[in-house]
C-alpha positions in Angstrom: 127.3 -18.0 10.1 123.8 -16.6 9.6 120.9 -18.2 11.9 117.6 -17.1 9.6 114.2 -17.4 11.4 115.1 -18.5 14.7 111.7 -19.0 16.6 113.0 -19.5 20.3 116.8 -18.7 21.9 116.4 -21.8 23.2 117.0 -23.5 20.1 120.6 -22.0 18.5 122.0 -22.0 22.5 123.5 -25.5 22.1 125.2 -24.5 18.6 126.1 -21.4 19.4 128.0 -22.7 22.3 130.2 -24.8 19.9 131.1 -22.3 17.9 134.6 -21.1 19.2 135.5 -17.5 16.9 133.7 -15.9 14.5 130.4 -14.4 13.8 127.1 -15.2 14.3 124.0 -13.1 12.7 120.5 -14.5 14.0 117.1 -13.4 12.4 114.0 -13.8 14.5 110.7 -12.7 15.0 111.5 -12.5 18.7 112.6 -9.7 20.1 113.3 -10.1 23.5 115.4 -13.5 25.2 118.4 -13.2 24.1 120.1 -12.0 27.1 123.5 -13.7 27.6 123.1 -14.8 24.3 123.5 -12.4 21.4 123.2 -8.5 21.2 119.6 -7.8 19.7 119.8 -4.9 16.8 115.9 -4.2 16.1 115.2 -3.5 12.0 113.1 -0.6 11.7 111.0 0.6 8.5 112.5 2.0 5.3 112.4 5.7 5.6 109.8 7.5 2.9 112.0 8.1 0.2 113.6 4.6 0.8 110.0 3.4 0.3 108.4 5.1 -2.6 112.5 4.1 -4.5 111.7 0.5 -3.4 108.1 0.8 -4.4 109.0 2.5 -8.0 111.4 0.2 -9.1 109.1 -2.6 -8.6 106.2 -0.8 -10.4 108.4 0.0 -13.1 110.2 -2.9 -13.6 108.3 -3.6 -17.3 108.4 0.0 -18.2 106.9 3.6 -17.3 103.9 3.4 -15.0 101.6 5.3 -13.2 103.2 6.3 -9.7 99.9 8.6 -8.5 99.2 7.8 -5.0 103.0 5.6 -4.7 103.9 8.0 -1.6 100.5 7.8 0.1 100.1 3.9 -0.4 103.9 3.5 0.8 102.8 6.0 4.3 99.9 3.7 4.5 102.1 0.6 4.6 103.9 2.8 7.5 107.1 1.9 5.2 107.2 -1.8 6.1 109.3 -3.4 3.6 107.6 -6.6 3.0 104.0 -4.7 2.8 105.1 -2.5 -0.1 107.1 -5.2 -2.2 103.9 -6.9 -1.8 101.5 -3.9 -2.8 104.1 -3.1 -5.1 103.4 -6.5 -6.9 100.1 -6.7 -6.8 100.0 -3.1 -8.7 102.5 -4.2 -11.7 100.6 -7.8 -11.8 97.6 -6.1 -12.0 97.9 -3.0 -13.6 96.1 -1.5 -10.9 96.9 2.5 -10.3 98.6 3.2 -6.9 95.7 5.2 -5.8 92.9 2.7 -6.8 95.1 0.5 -4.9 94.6 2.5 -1.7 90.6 2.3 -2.1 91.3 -1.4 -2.3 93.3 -2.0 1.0 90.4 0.6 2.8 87.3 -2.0 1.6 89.6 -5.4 1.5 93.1 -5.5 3.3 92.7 -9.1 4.5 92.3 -10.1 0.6 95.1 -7.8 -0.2 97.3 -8.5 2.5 97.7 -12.6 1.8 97.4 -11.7 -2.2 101.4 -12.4 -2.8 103.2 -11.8 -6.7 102.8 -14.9 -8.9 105.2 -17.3 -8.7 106.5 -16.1 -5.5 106.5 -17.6 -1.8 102.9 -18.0 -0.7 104.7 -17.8 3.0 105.8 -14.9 2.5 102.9 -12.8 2.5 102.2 -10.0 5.1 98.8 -12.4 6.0 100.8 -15.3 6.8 103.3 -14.4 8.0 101.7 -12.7 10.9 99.6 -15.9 10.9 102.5 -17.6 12.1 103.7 -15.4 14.2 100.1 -15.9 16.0 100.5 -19.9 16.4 103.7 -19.1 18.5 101.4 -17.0 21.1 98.4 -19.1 21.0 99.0 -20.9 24.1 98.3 -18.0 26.2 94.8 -16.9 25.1 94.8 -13.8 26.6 97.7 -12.6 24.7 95.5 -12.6 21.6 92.4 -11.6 23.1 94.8 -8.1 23.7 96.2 -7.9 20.4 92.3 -8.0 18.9 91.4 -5.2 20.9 94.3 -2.8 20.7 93.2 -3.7 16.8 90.3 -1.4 17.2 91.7 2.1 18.6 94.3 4.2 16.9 97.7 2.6 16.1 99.5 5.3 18.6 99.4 6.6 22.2 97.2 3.5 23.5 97.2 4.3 27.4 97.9 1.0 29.0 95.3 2.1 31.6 92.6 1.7 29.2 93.2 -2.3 28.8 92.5 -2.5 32.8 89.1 -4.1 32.3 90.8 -7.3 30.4 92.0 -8.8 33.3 94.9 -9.0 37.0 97.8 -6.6 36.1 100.1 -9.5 36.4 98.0 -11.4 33.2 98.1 -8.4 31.3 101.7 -7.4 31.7 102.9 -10.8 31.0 100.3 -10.7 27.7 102.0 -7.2 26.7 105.1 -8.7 27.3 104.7 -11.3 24.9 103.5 -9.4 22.4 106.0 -7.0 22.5 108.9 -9.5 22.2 107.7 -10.9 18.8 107.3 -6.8 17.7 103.7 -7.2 17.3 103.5 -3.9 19.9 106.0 -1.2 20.6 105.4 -0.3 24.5 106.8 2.4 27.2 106.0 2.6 30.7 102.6 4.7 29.9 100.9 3.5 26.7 101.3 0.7 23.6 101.4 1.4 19.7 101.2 -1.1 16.9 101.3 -1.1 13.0 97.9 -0.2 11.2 98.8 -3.3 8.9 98.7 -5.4 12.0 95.4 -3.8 13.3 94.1 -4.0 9.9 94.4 -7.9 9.7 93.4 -8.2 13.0 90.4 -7.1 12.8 89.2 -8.1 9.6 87.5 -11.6 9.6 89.2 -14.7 7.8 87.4 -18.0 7.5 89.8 -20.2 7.5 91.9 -18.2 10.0 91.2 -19.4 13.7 92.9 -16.2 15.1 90.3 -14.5 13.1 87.0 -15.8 13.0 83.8 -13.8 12.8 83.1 -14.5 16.8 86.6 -13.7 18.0 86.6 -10.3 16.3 82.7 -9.4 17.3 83.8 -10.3 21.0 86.8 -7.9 21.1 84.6 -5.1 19.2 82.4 -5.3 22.0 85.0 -5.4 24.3 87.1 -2.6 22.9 83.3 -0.3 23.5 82.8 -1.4 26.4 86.5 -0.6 27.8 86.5 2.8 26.6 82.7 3.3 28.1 84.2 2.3 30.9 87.0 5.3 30.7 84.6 7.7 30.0 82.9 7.3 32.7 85.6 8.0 35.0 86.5 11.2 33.3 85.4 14.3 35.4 83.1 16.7 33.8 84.6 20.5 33.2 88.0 21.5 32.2 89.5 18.8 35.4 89.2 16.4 32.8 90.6 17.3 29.8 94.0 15.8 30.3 92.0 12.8 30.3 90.3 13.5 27.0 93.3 14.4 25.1 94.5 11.2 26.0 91.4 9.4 24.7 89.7 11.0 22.1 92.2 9.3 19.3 91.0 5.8 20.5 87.2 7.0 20.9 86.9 8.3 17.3 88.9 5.4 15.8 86.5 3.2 17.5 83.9 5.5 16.0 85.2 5.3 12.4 84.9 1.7 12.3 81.7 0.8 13.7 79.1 0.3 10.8 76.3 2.6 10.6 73.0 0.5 12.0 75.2 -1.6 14.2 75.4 0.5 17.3 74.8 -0.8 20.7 74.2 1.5 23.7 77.7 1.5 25.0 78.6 3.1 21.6 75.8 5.1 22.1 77.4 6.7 25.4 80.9 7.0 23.7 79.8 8.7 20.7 77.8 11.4 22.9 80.5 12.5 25.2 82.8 12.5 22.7 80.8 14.9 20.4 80.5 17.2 23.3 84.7 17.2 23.9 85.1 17.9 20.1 82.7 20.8 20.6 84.3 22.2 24.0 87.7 22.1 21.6 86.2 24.0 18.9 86.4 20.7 16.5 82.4 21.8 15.9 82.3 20.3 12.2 82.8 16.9 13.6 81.1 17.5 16.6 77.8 17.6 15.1 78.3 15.1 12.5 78.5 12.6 15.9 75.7 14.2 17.8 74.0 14.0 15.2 74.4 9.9 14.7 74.3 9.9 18.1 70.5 11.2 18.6 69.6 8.5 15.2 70.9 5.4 17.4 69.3 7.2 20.9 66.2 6.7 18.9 66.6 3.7 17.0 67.5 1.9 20.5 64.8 3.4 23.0 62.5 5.5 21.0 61.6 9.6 21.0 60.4 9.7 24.4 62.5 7.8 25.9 64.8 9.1 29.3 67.9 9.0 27.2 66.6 11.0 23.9 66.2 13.4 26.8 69.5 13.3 27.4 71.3 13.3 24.4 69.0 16.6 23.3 70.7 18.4 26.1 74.1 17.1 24.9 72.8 18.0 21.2 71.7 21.4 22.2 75.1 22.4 23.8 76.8 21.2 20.8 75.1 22.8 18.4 75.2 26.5 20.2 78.7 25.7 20.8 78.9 25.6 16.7 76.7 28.5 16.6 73.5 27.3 16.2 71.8 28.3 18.5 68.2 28.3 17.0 68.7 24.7 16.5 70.1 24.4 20.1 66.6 25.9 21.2 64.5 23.9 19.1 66.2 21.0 20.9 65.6 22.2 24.6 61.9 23.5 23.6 61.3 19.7 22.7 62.8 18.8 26.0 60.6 21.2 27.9 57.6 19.9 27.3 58.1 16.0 27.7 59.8 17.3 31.1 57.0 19.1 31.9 54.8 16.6 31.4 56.5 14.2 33.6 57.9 16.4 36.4 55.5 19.7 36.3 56.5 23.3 35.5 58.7 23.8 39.0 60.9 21.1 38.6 64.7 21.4 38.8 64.7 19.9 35.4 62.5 21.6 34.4 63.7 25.0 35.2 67.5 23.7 34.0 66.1 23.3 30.8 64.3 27.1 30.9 67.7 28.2 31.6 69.0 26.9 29.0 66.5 27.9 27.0 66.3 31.2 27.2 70.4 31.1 26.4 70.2 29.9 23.6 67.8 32.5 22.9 70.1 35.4 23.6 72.9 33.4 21.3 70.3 33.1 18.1 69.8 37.0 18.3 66.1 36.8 20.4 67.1 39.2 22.6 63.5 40.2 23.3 62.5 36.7 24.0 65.4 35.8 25.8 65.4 38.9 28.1 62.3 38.6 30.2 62.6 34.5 30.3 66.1 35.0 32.0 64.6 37.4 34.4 61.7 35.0 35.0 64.0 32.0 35.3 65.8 34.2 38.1 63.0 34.9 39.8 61.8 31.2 39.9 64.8 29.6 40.8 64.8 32.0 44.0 61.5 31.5 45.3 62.1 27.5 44.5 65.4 26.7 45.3 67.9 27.8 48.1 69.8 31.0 47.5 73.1 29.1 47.5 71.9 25.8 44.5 74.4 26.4 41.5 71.1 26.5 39.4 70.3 29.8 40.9 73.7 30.5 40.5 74.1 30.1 37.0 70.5 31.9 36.9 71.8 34.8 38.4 75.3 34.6 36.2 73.6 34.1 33.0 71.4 37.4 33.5 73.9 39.2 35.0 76.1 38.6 32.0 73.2 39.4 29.2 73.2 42.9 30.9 76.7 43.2 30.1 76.3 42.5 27.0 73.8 44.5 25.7 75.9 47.2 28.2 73.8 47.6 31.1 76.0 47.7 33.9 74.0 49.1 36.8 71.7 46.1 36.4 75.0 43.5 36.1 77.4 44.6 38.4 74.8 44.2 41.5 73.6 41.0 40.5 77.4 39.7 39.6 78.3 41.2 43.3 75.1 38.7 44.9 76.2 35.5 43.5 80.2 36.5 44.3 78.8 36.5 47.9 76.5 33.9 47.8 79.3 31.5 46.7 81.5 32.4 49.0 79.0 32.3 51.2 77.3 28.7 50.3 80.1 27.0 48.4 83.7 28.0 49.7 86.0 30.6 48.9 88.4 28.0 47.1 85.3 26.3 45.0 86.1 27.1 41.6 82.8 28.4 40.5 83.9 32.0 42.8 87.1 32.1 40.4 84.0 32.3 37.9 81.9 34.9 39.3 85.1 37.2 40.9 86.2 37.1 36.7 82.6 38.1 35.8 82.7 41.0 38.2 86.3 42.2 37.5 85.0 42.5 33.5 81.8 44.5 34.4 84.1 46.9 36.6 86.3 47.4 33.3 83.6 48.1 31.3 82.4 50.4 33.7 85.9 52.4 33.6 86.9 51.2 37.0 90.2 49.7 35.8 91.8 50.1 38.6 89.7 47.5 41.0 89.6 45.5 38.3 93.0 44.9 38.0 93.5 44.1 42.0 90.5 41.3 41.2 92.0 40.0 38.3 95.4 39.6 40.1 93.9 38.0 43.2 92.6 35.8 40.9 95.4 34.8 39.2 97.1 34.0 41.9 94.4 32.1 43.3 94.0 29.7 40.2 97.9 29.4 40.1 97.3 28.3 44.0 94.8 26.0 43.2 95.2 24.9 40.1 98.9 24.9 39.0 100.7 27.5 36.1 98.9 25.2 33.2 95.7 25.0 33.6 93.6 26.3 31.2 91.7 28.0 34.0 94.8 29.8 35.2 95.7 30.7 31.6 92.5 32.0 31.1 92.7 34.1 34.4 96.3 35.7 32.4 94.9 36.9 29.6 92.1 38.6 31.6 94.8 40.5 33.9 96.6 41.2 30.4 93.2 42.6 28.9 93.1 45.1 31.9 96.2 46.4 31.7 95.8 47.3 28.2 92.4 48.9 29.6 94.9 51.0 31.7 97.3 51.9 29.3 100.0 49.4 30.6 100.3 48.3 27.0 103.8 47.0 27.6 102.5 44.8 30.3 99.8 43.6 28.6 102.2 42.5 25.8 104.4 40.6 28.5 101.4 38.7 29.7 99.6 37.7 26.4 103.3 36.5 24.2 103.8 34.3 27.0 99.6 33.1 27.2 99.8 32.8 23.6 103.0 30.4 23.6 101.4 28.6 27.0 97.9 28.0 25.4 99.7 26.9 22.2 101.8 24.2 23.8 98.8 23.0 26.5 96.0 23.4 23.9 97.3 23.7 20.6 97.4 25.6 18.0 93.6 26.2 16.8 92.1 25.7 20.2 89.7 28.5 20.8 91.1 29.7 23.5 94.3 29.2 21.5 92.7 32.0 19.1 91.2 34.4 21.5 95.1 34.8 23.0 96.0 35.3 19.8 93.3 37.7 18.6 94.7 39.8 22.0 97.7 40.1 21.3 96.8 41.5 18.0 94.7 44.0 19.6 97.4 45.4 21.5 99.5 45.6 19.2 96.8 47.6 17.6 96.9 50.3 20.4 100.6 50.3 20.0 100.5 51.0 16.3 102.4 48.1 15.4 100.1 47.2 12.4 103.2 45.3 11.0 102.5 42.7 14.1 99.1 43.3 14.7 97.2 42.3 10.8 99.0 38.9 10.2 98.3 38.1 13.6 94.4 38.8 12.9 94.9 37.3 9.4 95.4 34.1 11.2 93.3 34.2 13.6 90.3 34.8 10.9 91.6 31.4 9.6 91.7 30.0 12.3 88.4 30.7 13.2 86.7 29.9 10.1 88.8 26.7 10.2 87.4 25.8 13.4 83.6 27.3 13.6 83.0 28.2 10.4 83.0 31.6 8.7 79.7 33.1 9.7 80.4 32.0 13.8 80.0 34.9 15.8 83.6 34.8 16.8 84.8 34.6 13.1 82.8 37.7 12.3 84.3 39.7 15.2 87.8 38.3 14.5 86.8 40.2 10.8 86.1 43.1 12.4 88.8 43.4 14.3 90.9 42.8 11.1 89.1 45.6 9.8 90.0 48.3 12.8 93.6 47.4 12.2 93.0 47.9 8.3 91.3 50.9 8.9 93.9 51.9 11.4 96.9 51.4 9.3 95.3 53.9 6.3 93.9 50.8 4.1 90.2 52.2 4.1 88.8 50.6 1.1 89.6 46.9 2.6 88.6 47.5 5.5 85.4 49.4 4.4 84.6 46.1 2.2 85.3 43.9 5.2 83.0 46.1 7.6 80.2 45.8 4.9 80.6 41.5 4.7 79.8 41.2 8.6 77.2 43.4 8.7 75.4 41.5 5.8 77.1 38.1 7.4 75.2 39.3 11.1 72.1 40.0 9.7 71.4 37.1 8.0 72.8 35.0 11.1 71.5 37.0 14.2 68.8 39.3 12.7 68.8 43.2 12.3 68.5 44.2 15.7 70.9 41.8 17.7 73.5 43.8 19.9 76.2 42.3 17.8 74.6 43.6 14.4 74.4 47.3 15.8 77.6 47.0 17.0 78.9 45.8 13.4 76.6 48.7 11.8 78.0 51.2 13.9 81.3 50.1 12.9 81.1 50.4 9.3 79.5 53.7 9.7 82.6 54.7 11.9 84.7 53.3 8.8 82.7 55.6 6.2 83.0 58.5 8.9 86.9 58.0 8.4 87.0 58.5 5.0 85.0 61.7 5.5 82.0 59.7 3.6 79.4 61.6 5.9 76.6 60.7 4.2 76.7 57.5 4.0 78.1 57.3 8.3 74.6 59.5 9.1 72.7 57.4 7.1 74.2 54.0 9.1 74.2 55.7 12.0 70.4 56.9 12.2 69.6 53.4 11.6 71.9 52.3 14.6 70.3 54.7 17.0 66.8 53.4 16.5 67.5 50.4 16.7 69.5 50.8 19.7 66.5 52.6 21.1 63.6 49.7 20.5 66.2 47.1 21.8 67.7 48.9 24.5 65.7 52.0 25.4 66.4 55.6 24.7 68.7 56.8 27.7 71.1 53.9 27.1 74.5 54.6 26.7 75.0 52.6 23.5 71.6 54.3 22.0 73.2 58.2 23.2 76.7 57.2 21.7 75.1 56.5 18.4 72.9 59.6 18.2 76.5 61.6 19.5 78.1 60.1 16.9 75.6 61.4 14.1 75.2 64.5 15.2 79.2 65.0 15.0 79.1 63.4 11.4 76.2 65.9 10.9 78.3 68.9 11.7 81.3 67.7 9.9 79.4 67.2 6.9 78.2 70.8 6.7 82.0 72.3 7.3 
């Protein structure tokens, strides 16, 4: 006997208990109930090959058709057989294209979704049936207030914290629970999913539809903002709450994606801005900036240019953009902050001095290194005389200098200042706050570079084990604290350590990050490099082939770190006898870093000293003296004549010199 469409157990329990042998198979929308009663078997989707048959034979039915886009229309449909003997339908009743098809159901699914074949069962259309399905939970209002919301985030991974807002746990697990036994939902004990088609029609107005009238669906827009505002908020800033992010960020840009342009509230406002600057901390900097960048036009279109918020979102703005690597804009930003906070607070303000210190930053990161210089050394200077010794402005002050002089390679002027703040956190902050696992890594780096390997190595291991302590194994802080230790040892000619450590950062930061998170890269990029020293080229240039990818993939291909990933592919070119490629490579930088950073940035010298090292190789001496004369003076106006990066370069010509008259 076969029981089609049964709405409620309730119903078939008399019959069934009349029925002495046999079997019984029972169709129902309803998922759960039957306990005691029958053995539920739940239906899923056709597979994709399943699909795109069903879909093809349908298409075809009067002869040869067009099939482009069948496999993409049929993923769409997430395989539901109904949905694609419908779309199916529509496409051989209309002679519409498979792909046009998809444009259609992006710009109209509510038309498409109740648009059934000619002649066939106007029931039995994806639009009413789920209309039905609806009456049976109308009673309990809540239930569909729920399902309209869920409409708005992405179809996966919905944490069931997030719908905390809507109402007393007990409501909402018993609204869940309802929804989930007519299949409406698919739930575990941490988050919800549902089918996009579901979504789709749920959100998507209908006049004639009471589930689905204008008001309803404006109400749970605002309501789906407002709850993931809500989660935002609660998110810790810094690296403590990524976890959280990860978790969110699907639901924040799908929210994102379907909010008209001109229609954004403040809420929205606050979403879009935090979310640009996660995307940016991951490296996702292409659509980082697309959001910042809608997010300053609603800032302004809500509260005006001067307004405390336009303030804000700058800062956010800047940060993003020198994240991406554009640091002039970044400045631009800030300087336009400067002043309105000067104007309100005066020129000493914390705020104000913030800002300075972020300003001159950014400087440093668009190549202004004589700009940038004497602002961070003022900016030091001000935040001690106006702020105590142990505020984390002066800190970061003192960091941010410290860490410019190791740059340009001016340790005797870094190490003491990275020593002071190590002791002034200690000393004002804690020796577990995590801003000393900060400066101690500063430090340990500025000893390395000043060939005291050794105490750098006991740093970096007290570190490690420190993070591990306070962090756990996984963080991204502890992982970061690994490759450091790894970096020294390599420093120390412990090459075989070094690759220990970094293959098992580089699977870690894969599996916890993923696979083009920066810091995902940088491991890589590592590894690579000591594979280098080991001479393992056969390792070492796919390795930095995919990092460059990966790079450009995520920053673009003039970022900073893109170019030196290029560079670093050309060593291991060079390295491995291959001169003419990596001689070619050498000379794209150097063009790519002077028309990004300038002539004279420390990161252009470096990249001109490096091709002429790569001309010196292939005993092309007058070109290398040429390069490297140029390198030298430059070195000297930017850094001074008795540095050690101005005398290397002038060593290094005089020994092409020689070797060119032998």
């Amino acid at each position: 006997m076969i029981l089609d469409n049964v709405t409620s157990p309730d119903h078939v329990k008399p019959l069934l208990a009349r029925i002495p042998a046999g079997a019984c198979i029972i169709t129902s929308r309803r998922a759960t109930g039957w306990h005691g009663i029958a053995t539920p078997v739940l239906l899923d989707v056709l597979d994709p090959q399943e699909a795109l048959d069903l879909f093809s034979s349908i298409v075809t039915r009067e002869g040869p058709a067009d099939l482009d886009g069948a496999a993409e229309v049929c993923a769409e449909l997430e395989y539901l057989p109904l949905a694609i003997d419908q779309a199916a339908a529509y496409c051989l009743e209309s002679k519409t294209v498979p792909r046009d098809y998809l444009r259609l159901l992006a710009d109209q699914p509510a038309e498409l979704y109740k648009a059934g074949p000619e002649g066939g069962d106007a029931e039995r259309t994806i639009a009413r049936i789920w209309h039905v399905t609806l009456d049976l939970l109308a009673d309990e209002p809540l239930v569909l207030k729920v399902l309209r919301v869920l409409s708005w985030f992405a179809p996966d991974g919905i944490p069931r914290s997030l719908l905390g807002g809507m109402g007393e746990l007990a409501e909402l697990n018993q609204a869940i629970r309802r929804l989930a036994a007519y299949n409406l939902i698919r739930l575990d004990y941490q988050s919800l999913s549902l089918h996009r088609l579901v979504q789709a029609v749920t959100r998507t107005p209908e006049a004639n539809d009471r589930h689905r009238d204008e008001g309803r669906i404006e109400e749970s827009y605002l309501s789906a903002v407002g709850l993931v505002r809500g989660k935002v908020g609660e998110i810790p800033r810094g690296i403590e709450g990524r976890p959280h992010w990860v978790t969110l960020i699907p639901h924040a840009l799908a929210l994102i994606s379907l909010t008209p342009r001109g229609e954004e509230t403040e809420e929205f406002e606050e979403v879009i801005l935090e979310a640009s600057h996660f995307l940016s901390i991951e490296g996702r900097h292409q659509r980082a900036i697309e959001y910042v960048e809608r997010s300053m036009d609603v800032c302004v279109r809500l509260h005006g240019e001067g307004h405390p918020h336009a303030v804000a979102t700058r800062d956010v703005s800047a940060s993003v953009f020198g994240e991406a690597g554009d640091r002039s804009r970044a400045a631009d930003l800030l300087e336009r902050n400067l002043t309105e906070l000067q104007g309100i607070f005066g020129s000493e303000h914390p705020r104000v001095l913030r800002t300075r210190v972020n300003i001159a930053q950014a400087h440093y990161g668009a190549g202004r290194l004589q700009q940038s210089l004497p602002m961070q050394e003022q900016n030091l200077a001000d935040c001690e005389r106006l702020l105590d010794r142990g505020d984390e402005l002066t800190l970061a002050a003192r960091s941010n200098l410290a860490k410019t002089y190791q740059d340009i390679g001016d340790l005797r002027k870094a190490i003491p200042l990275q020593e002071r703040n190590l002791a002034d956190v200690k000393r004002f902050l804690g020796s577990d706050h995590l801003y000393l696992l900060t400066c101690r890594g500063n430090l340990a780096r500025s000893y390395q570079d000043n060939g005291d390997v050794e105490q750098a190595i006991e740093i970096f291991e007290a570190d490690l084990a420190d993070r591990v302590r306070l962090l756990g194994e996984e963080n991204p802080r502890t992982l970061a604290a690994r490759n450091n230790l790894a970096r020294a040892f390599q420093a120390a000619g412990r090459l075989k350590d070094a690759v220990v450590l970094l293959e098992a950062n580089l699977v870690d930061r894969k599996r916890v990050l993923g696979e083009l998170h920066p810091d995902t890269l940088v491991s890589q990029g590592n590894l690579a490099d000591v594979y280098h020293d080991l001479g393992d080229f056969r390792r070492a240039i796919p390795l930095l082939s995919s990092v460059v990818a990966g790079e450009e993939k995520v920053r673009g291909k003039r970022h900073h770190n893109t170019l030196a990933a290029k560079a670093n592919l050309a060593e291991a070119y060079l390295a491995s006898d291959r001169p003419v490629v990596a001689i070619r490579m050498h000379k794209d930088v150097l063009a790519d870093y002077e028309r990004e950073m300038g002539v004279e940035h420390p990161y252009t010298l470096v990249a001109r000293g490096n091709l002429a090292c790569a001309y010196a190789k292939v005993e092309n001496f007058g070109r290398a003296i040429k390069l490297g004369e140029q390198t030298a003076a430059a070195s000297e106006r930017v850094h001074g004549p008795d540095h050690p990066r101005t005398l290397a370069a002038r060593q290094c010509v005089a020994m092409w010199r020689t070797m060119h008259r032998l």
